[in-house]
TIVEXNU-433891 format. One line per field, with one value per residue (C-alpha): x, y, z. Coordinates in steps of 0.02 Angstrom, whole numbers. Each point is the difference from the previous one (the first is absolute). Layout:
BEGIN
xx <- c(X; ...)
yy <- c(Y; ...)
zz <- c(Z; ...)
***
This chain:
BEGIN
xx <- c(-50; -28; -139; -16; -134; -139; 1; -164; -108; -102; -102; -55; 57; 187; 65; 163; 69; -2; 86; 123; 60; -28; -33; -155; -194; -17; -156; -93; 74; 71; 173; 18; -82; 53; -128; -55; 100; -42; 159; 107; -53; -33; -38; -111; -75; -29; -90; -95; 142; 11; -38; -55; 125; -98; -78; -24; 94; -37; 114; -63; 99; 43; 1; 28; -53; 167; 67; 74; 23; -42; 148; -39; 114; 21; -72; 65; -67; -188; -66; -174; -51; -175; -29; -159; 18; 120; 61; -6; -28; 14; -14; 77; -10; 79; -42; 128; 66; -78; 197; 158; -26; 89; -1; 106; 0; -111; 42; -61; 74; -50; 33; 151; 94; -40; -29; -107; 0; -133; 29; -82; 64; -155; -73; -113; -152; 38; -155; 123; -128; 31; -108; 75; 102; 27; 34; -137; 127; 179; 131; 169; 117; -158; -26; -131; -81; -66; -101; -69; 56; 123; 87; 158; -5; -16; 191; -55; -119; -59; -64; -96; 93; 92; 127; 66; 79; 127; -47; 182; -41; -155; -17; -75; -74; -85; -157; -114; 71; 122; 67; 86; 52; -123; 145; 18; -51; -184; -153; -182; -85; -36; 159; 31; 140; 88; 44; 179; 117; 2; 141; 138; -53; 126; -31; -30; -110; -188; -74; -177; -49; -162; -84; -135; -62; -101; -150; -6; 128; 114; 28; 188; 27; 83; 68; -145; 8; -14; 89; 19; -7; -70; 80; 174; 159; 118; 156; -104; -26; -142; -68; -111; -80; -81; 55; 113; 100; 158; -92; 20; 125; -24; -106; -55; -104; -56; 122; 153; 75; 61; 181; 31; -119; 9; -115; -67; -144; -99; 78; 62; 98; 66; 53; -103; 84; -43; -52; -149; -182; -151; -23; -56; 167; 2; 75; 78; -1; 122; -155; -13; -175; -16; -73; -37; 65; -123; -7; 143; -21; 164; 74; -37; 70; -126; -48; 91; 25; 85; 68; 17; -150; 8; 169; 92; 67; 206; -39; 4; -156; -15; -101; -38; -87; 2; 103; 79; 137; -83; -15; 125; -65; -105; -91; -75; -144; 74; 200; -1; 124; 113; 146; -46; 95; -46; -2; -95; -99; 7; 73; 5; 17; -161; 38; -75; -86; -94; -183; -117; -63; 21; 210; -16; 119; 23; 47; 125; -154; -76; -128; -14; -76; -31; 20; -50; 88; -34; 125; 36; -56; 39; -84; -5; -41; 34; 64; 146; -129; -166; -62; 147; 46; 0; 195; 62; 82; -118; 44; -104; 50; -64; 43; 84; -28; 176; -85; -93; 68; -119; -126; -167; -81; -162; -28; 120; 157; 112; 162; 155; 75; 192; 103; -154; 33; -118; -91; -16; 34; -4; -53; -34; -183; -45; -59; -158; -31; -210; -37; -35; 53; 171; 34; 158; 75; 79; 145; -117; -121; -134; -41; -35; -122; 84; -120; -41; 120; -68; 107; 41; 32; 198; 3; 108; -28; -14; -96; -151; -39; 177; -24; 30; 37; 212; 99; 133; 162; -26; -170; -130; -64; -155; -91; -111; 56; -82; 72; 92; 0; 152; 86; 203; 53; 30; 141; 27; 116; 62; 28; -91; -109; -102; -184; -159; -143; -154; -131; 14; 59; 190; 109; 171; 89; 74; 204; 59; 124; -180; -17; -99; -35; 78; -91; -100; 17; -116; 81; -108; 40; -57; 53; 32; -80; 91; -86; 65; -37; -57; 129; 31; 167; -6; 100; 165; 95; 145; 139; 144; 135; 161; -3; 153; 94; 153; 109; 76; 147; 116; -80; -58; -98; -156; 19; -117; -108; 120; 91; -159; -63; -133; -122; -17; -93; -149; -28; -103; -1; -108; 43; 87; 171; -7; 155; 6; 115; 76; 155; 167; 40; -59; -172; 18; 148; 35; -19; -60; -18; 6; -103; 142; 19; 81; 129; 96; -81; -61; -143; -158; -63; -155; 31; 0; 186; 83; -149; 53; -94; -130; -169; -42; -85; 65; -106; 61; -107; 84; 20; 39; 155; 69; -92; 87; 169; -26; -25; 135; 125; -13; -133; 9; 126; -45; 174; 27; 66; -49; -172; -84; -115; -117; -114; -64; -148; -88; -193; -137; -91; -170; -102; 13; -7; 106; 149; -18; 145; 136; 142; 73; -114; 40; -143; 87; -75; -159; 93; -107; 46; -58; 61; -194; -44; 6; 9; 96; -136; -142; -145; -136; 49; -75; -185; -95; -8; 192; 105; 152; 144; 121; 154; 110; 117; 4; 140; -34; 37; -157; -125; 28; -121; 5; -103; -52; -131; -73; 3; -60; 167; -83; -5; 36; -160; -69; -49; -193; -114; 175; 53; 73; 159; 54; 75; 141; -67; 26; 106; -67; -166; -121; -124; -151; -19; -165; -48; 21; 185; 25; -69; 102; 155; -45; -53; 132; 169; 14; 46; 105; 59; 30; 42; 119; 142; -15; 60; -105; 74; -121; -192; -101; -164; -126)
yy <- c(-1779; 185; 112; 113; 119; -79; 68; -35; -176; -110; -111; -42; -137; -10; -38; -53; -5; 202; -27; -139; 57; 179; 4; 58; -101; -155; -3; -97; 49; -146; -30; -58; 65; -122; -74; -185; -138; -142; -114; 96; 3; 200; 95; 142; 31; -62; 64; 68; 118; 11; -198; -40; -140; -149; 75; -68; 81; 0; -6; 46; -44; -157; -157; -11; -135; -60; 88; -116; 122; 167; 68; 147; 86; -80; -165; -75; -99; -44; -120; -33; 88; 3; 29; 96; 4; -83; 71; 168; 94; -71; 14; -102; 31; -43; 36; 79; -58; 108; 8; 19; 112; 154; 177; -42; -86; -154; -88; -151; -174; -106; -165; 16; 99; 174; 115; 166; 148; 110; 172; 92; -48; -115; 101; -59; 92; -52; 27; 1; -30; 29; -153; 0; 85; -135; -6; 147; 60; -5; 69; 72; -163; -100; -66; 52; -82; 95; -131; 36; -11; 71; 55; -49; 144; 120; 50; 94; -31; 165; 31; 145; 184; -49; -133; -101; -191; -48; -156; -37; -9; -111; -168; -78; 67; -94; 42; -56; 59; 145; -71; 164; 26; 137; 174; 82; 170; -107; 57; -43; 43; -76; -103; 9; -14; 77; -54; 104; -23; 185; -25; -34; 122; 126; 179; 72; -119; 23; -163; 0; -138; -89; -65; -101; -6; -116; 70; -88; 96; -123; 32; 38; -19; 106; -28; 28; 11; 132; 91; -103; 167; 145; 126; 11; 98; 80; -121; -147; -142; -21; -170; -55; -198; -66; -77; 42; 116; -32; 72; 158; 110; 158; 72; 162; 106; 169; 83; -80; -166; -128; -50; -145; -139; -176; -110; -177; -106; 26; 158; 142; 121; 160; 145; 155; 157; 154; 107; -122; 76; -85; -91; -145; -124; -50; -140; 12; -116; 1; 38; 144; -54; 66; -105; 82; -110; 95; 198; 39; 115; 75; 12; 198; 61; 30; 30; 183; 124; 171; 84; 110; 60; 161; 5; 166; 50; -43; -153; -186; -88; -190; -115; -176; -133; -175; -22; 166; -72; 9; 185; 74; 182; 119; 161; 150; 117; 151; -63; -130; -144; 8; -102; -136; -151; -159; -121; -75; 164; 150; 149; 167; 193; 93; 122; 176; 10; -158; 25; -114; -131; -192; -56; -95; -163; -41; -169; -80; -61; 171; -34; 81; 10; 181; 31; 146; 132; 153; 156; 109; 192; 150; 74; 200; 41; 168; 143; 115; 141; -3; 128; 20; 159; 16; -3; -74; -179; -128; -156; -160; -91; -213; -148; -88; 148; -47; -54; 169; 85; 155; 73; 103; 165; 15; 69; -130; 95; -150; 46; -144; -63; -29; -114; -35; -119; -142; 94; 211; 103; 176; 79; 195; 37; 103; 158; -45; -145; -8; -71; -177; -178; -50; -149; -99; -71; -157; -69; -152; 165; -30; 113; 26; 129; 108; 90; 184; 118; 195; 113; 206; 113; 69; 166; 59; 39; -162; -34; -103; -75; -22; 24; -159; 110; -12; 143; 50; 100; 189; -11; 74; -76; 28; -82; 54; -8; -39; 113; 115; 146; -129; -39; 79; -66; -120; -125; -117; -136; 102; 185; 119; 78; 154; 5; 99; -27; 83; -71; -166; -21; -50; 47; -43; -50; -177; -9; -36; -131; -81; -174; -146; -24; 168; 25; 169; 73; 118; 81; 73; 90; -165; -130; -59; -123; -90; -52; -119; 122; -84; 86; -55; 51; -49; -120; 43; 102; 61; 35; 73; -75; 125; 150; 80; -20; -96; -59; -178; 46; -160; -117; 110; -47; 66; -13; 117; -148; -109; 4; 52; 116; -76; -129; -140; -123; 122; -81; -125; -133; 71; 163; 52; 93; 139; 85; 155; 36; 74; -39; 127; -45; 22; -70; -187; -18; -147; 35; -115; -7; -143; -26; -55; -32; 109; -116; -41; 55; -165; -30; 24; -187; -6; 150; 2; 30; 117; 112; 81; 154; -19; 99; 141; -29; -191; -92; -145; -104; -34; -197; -66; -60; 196; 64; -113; 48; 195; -43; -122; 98; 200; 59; 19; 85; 52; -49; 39; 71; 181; 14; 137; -49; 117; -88; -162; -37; -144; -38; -80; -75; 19; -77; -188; 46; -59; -123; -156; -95; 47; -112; -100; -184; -112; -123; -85; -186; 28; 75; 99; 193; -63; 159; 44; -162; -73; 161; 102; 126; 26; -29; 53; 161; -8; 37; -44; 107; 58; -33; -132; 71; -144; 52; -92; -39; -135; -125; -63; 93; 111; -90; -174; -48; 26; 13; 5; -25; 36; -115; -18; -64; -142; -136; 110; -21; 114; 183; -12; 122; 51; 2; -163; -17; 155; -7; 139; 107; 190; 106; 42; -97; 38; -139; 111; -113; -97; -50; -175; 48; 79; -146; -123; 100; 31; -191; -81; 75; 154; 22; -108; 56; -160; 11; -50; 115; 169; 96; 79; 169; 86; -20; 149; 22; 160)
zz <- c(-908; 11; 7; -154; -63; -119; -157; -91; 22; -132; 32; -183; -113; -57; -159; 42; -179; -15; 185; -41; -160; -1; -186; -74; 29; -95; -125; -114; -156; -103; -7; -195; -136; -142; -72; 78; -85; -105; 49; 140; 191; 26; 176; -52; 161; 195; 149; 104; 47; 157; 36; 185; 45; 4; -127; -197; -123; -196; -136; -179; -171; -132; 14; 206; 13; -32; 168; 119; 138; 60; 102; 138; 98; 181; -31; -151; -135; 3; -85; 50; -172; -60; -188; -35; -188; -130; -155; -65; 98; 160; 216; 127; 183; 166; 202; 108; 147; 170; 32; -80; -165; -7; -125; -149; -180; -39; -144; -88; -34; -188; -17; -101; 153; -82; 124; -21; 103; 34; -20; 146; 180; 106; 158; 135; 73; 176; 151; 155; 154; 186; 99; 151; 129; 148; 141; 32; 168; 4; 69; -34; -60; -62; -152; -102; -145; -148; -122; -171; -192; -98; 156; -99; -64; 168; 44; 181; 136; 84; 164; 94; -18; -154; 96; -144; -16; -159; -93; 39; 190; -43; 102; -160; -150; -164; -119; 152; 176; 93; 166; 73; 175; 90; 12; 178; -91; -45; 72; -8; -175; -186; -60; -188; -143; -156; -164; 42; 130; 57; 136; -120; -144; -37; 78; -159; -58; -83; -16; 105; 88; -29; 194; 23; 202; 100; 42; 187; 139; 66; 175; 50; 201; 125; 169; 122; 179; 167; 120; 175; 91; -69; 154; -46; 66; -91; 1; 46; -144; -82; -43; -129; -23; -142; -176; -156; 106; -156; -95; 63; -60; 99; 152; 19; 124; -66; -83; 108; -88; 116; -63; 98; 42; -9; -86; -17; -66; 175; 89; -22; 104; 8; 135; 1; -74; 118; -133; -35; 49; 4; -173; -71; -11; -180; -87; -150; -150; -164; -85; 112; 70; 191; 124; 175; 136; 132; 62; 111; 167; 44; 183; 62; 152; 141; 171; -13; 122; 3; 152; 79; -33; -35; -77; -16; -181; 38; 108; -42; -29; 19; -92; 64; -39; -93; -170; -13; -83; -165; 7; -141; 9; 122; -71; 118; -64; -50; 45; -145; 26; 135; 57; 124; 112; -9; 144; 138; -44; -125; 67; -99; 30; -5; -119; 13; -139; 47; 17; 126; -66; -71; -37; -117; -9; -170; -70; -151; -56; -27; 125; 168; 185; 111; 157; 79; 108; 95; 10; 139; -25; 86; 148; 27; 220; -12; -79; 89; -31; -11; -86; -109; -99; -161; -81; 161; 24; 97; 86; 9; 127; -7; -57; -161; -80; -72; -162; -40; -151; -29; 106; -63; 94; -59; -144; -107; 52; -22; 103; 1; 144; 29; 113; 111; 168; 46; 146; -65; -166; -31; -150; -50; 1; -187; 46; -100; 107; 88; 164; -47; 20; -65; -114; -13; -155; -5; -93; -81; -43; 108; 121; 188; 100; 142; 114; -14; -2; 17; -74; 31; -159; 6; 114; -122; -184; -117; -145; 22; -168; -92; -203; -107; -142; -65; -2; -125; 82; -19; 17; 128; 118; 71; 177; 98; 192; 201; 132; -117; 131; 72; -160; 7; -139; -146; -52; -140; 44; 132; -81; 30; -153; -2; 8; -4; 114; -59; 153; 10; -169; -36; -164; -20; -149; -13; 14; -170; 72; 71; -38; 19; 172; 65; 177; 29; 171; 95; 160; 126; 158; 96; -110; -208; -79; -158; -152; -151; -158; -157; -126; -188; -33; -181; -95; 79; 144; -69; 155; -54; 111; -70; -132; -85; -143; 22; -164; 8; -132; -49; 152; 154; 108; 93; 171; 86; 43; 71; 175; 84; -130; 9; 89; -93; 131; -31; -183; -24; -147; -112; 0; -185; 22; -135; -97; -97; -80; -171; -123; 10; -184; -167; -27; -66; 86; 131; 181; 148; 208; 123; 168; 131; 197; 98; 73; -145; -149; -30; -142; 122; 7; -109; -81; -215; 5; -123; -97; -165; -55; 118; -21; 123; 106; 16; 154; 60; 125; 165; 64; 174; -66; -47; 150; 111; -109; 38; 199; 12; -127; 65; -144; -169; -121; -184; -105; -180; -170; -57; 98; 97; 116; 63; 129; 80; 54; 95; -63; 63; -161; 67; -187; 88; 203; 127; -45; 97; -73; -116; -57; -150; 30; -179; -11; -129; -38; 123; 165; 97; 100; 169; 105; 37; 46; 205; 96; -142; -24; 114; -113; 147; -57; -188; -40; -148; -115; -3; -160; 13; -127; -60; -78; -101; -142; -107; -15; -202; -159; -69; -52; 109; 119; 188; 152; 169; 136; 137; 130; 205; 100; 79; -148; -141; -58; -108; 77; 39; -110; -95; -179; -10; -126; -73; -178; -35; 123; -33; 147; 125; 4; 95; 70; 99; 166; 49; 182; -86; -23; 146; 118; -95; 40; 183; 25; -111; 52; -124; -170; -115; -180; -101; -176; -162; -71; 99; 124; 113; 44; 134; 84; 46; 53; -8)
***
């Protein structure tokens, strides 16, 4: 038995001679055409063709009369002949068995022993009949009997869904009945058969069965019963009572299969799996029927508390309560998941980022329970001043204030707070901060209102509404000034530059060393004030670090920035090292430096090792690993073969922002660069809005496939709101960051690059 698919049905008359002999249709036609015969016997003619068995069959010629038997495939000789007409010409006829004749040559018997075949082959029109389908129920293992006629001829019994039985696995089988044992694969529906047995036909076969169903349903039971308890933990067995439990062959609730369970004709058992929710238990039949054993309520732990309440971000919260030990996973609002013990009670760190709310306990079974919490905030008493003035530092002086991270003088001047205690921080008051009341921003980015603070413009000069506008270097700039009968002077990043003061208008041009975030400072004769200038250097800051022209003949070396010729720990990874220089020989002839330590003239680790020809400029982009070479190894010395060099420079590639990590990090076969992930970069820091650069380098020949993606350190999953997989990514990328992204990364342990065959060479953002 086996179940196959059903490839067309009849349910019209067979002729089983076309299907027997697969020849083509008998007919009428006579089979001699001599002409009838005064003395011999002749066979000119019989019929009808096909003959009903049981049926009477005619036979037309000379002198038949003297025919002592008509002989028919399957049955033999008959002799009960009946002669319609003597002579010439003449008929005979004879009746057919019900059973026994078969396709094939009939021939005729004379008295003298001549026999006389008949030249076209007998065929039987044959009405096979479905009558019955008994028992009306059964079950897997029963017998079932299929009565009607020419059944004989049926070589498969089919069930519901195409589920198939082989004459050869037939209990019995004749013209009149099928006894076949019920498959487990059966289930309830019409109950036929087919003239082929489709089960052992070649694959490549083409023969199409002809199928004739019952037209009553015969009803193919299940294992029935319910669930003894409906309220079930995880681990604890469930236990279900009723009948035709073997017949089950697999148990399922929701999507989660239960492997093991034990089974037998009245009960069935089995332990529940934790990651089972509240579903419907269903038992499974080798027909693949489901029958629902009853609705199952899971176990879900309860009577939860969390204290202390409040909790402060950085302290241990504790969860108690009944059946905790089911919890697999606990989730803040705005901290995501976070990493939790599991005991008597569930202790965890309240992270900072965590917002007040519901923690919610999550389950293996994807379900969960909350429990809510409250969070300690800070508390401003006083202020060390009170009115404050303008461009001066202020102290608030209170409690837990700890956990403040920015604090806001009216209007919206946002101003970020460092290394605060738990009972008073001091911040510098903008000098276009309004009497007002003072808000404090949290970690978890809520905030928390301070009372009034009054504030006193500067005495001295400062500039009460600071332009947004960016500045190139070498350009004026141009601000209009409070107090300027007091202003001295003017520095930029601490030197002096000159200035004009027409009123209380201020010019000065910008240094052309200026760069981005180069601090602007008014001195007055009672005071300075210091302001963070909004410059746009461009796409790079060249700094030349030496200038000459020194010739490196047959393997000289550059020294003048080694041995303290220069300070190395002020370079950052990042930052490209620059080379100019020019060929002593013949153009197209071979020449070539080498970056070195100082120490011993070793190959600077990291470095491209020997370059031949190079181009001029040629910019190489400094690593930690040669960085930490020039500090460790006395600088850097330029070695080589018939080259001039004629200056080095250090610059700042400002087209991708600040570098944030800068390495050599193979992914290779889905490794992931993990550096600014748990506490390796301080994501607070990023806004929306900014640009995350992403270089890298393939590791595949052109062409290939590679990739990477972005992913939050906490699971790996999948950065929120970003691009997903990359596909040979272009260097550098740049992915423009949502507040999606940028919560993930705060809430989820940073930033994790995961990716196949490539090698992720620096991370900048702008």
């Amino acid at each position: 038995m086996k179940t196959m698919k059903k490839i067309i049905k009849f349910s019209a008359i067979i002729a089983s001679c076309l299907l027997a002999l697969g020849l083509a249709s008998c007919s009428h036609k006579e089979l001699d055409t001599d002409q009838f015969s005064s003395k011999e016997v002749t066979l000119n003619a019989y019929g009808p063709l096909p003959v009903a068995r049981g049926g009477v069959l005619r036979f037309i010629g000379s002198n038949l009369d003297q025919v002592t038997a008509v002989n028919i495939p399957g049955v033999g000789s008959l002799t009960n002949i009946t002669v319609v007409k003597s002579g010439v010409p003449s008929e005979i006829t004879v009746t057919l068995p019900k059973d026994g004749p078969e396709p094939g040559t009939v021939s005729i018997t004379t008295k003298d022993g001549k026999t006389i075949n008949a030249v076209t082959p007998i065929c039987y029109t044959e009405p096979i009949s479905i009558e019955s389908v008994t028992p009306a129920t059964v079950y897997p293992g029963d017998e079932l009997t299929i009565e009607g006629d020419y059944l004989n001829l049926m070589h498969e019994v089919i069930f519901e869904k195409d589920v198939f039985v082989s004459e050869n696995d037939f209990v019995s089988h004749d013209r009149y009945k099928i006894v076949v044992k019920v498959p487990a694969e059966a289930r309830t529906g019409a109950v036929g058969v087919g003239d082929v047995d489709e089960i052992n036909l070649p694959e490549d076969s083409k023969v199409i069965a002809n199928q004739i169903f019952f037209e009553e349903e015969t009803v193919v039971g299940t294992a029935e019963g319910s669930l003894v308890k409906t309220t079930l933990k995880a681990g604890e067995t469930a236990t279900v009572k009723g009948s035709h439990f073997d017949l089950v062959t697999a148990v399922k609730i929701g999507n989660v299969e239960i492997e093991d369970f034990k089974a037998s004709a009245s009960q069935l058992t089995f332990t529940l799996p934790a990651e089972a929710a509240d579903e419907d238990v269903l038992m499974v039949m080798a027909s693949g029927v489901e029958v629902s054993a009853g609705k199952l309520e899971t176990v879900k732990p309860s009577e939860l508390k969390a204290a202390p309440a409040p909790v402060k971000a950085g302290q241990t919260l504790t969860v108690t309560g009944k059946d905790l030990d089911l919890v697999t996973g606990v989730e803040l609002p705005n901290a995501g998941w976070v990493e939790f013990q599991n005991g008597e009670a569930i202790t965890f760190e309240m992270p900072a980022a965590a917002q007040e709310g519901d923690a919610i306990l999550h389950m293996a079974n994807g379900l969960s329970v909350t429990v809510a919490y409250t969070l300690v905030k800070p508390v401003v008493k006083s202020y060390s001043a009170n009115p404050a003035a303008a461009g001066s530092d202020v102290t608030l002086n209170g409690t837990d204030l700890d956990l403040v991270t920015a604090v806001t003088f009216a209007p919206d001047l946002v101003v970020e707070v460092k290394d605060p205690a738990a009972d008073a921080l001091t911040v510098a008051v903008p000098t276009a901060a309004e009497t007002g009341k003072i808000l404090l921003s949290l970690a978890n980015g809520t905030q928390v209102e301070a009372p009034e603070l009054a504030i006193d413009k500067p005495a001295g000069a400062y500039i009460a509404v600071f332009p947004e506008d960016l500045y190139a270097p070498g350009t004026m700039f141009i601000v209009d000034i409070e107090n300027a009968d007091h202003l001295t002077g003017v520095q930029v990043d601490g030197v002096d530059v000159n200035y004009i003061l027409n009123g209380s208008t201020l010019y000065f041009s910008i240094p052309a060393d200026a760069t981005r975030g180069s601090q602007l400072t008014l001195v007055s004769d009672n005071g300075s004030v210091t302001y963070t200038m909004n410059i746009d250097p461009g796409d790079f800051i060249v700094t030349p670090i030496w200038t000459g022209s020194f010739e490196l003949g047959s393997w000289g070396g550059l020294q003048a920035l080694a041995w303290d010729g220069y300070d190395w720990s002020t370079v950052k990874p990042g930052q490209i090292l620059r080379i100019e220089a020019e060929s002593a020989l013949a153009e197209g002839e071979w020449w070539c430096y080498t970056l070195k330590s100082g120490t011993k003239w070793d190959p600077l680790a990291g470095a491209p090792g020997q370059i031949d020809n190079p181009t001029n400029p040629y910019d190489i982009v400094l690593t930690q690993e040669m960085i930490d070479d020039l500090i460790a190894n006395n600088g850097l010395v330029i070695q080589g073969y018939m080259g001039i060099i004629k200056r080095v420079c250090i610059v700042d590639d400002l087209r991708y922002g600040t570098t944030i990590w800068s390495g050599s990090q193979e992914l290779g076969n889905w490794g992931g660069l993990q550096a600014l992930a748990w506490g390796g970069y301080d994501w607070s820091t990023v806004k929306a809005g900014q640009t995350l650069y992403i270089h890298s380098t393939p590791n595949v020949a052109e062409g290939e496939w590679y990739c990477y993606t972005l992913k939050s350190g906490t699971k790996w999953d999948d950065l929120a709101g970003g691009p997903g997989q990359i596909d040979n990514p272009e260097s550098p990328l740049g992915i423009k960051l949502t507040q999606e992204m940028v919560d993930d990364l705060n809430n989820n342990n940073g930033l994790v690059i995961q990716g196949y065959m490539v090698t992720i060479t620096a991370v900048s953002l702008k």
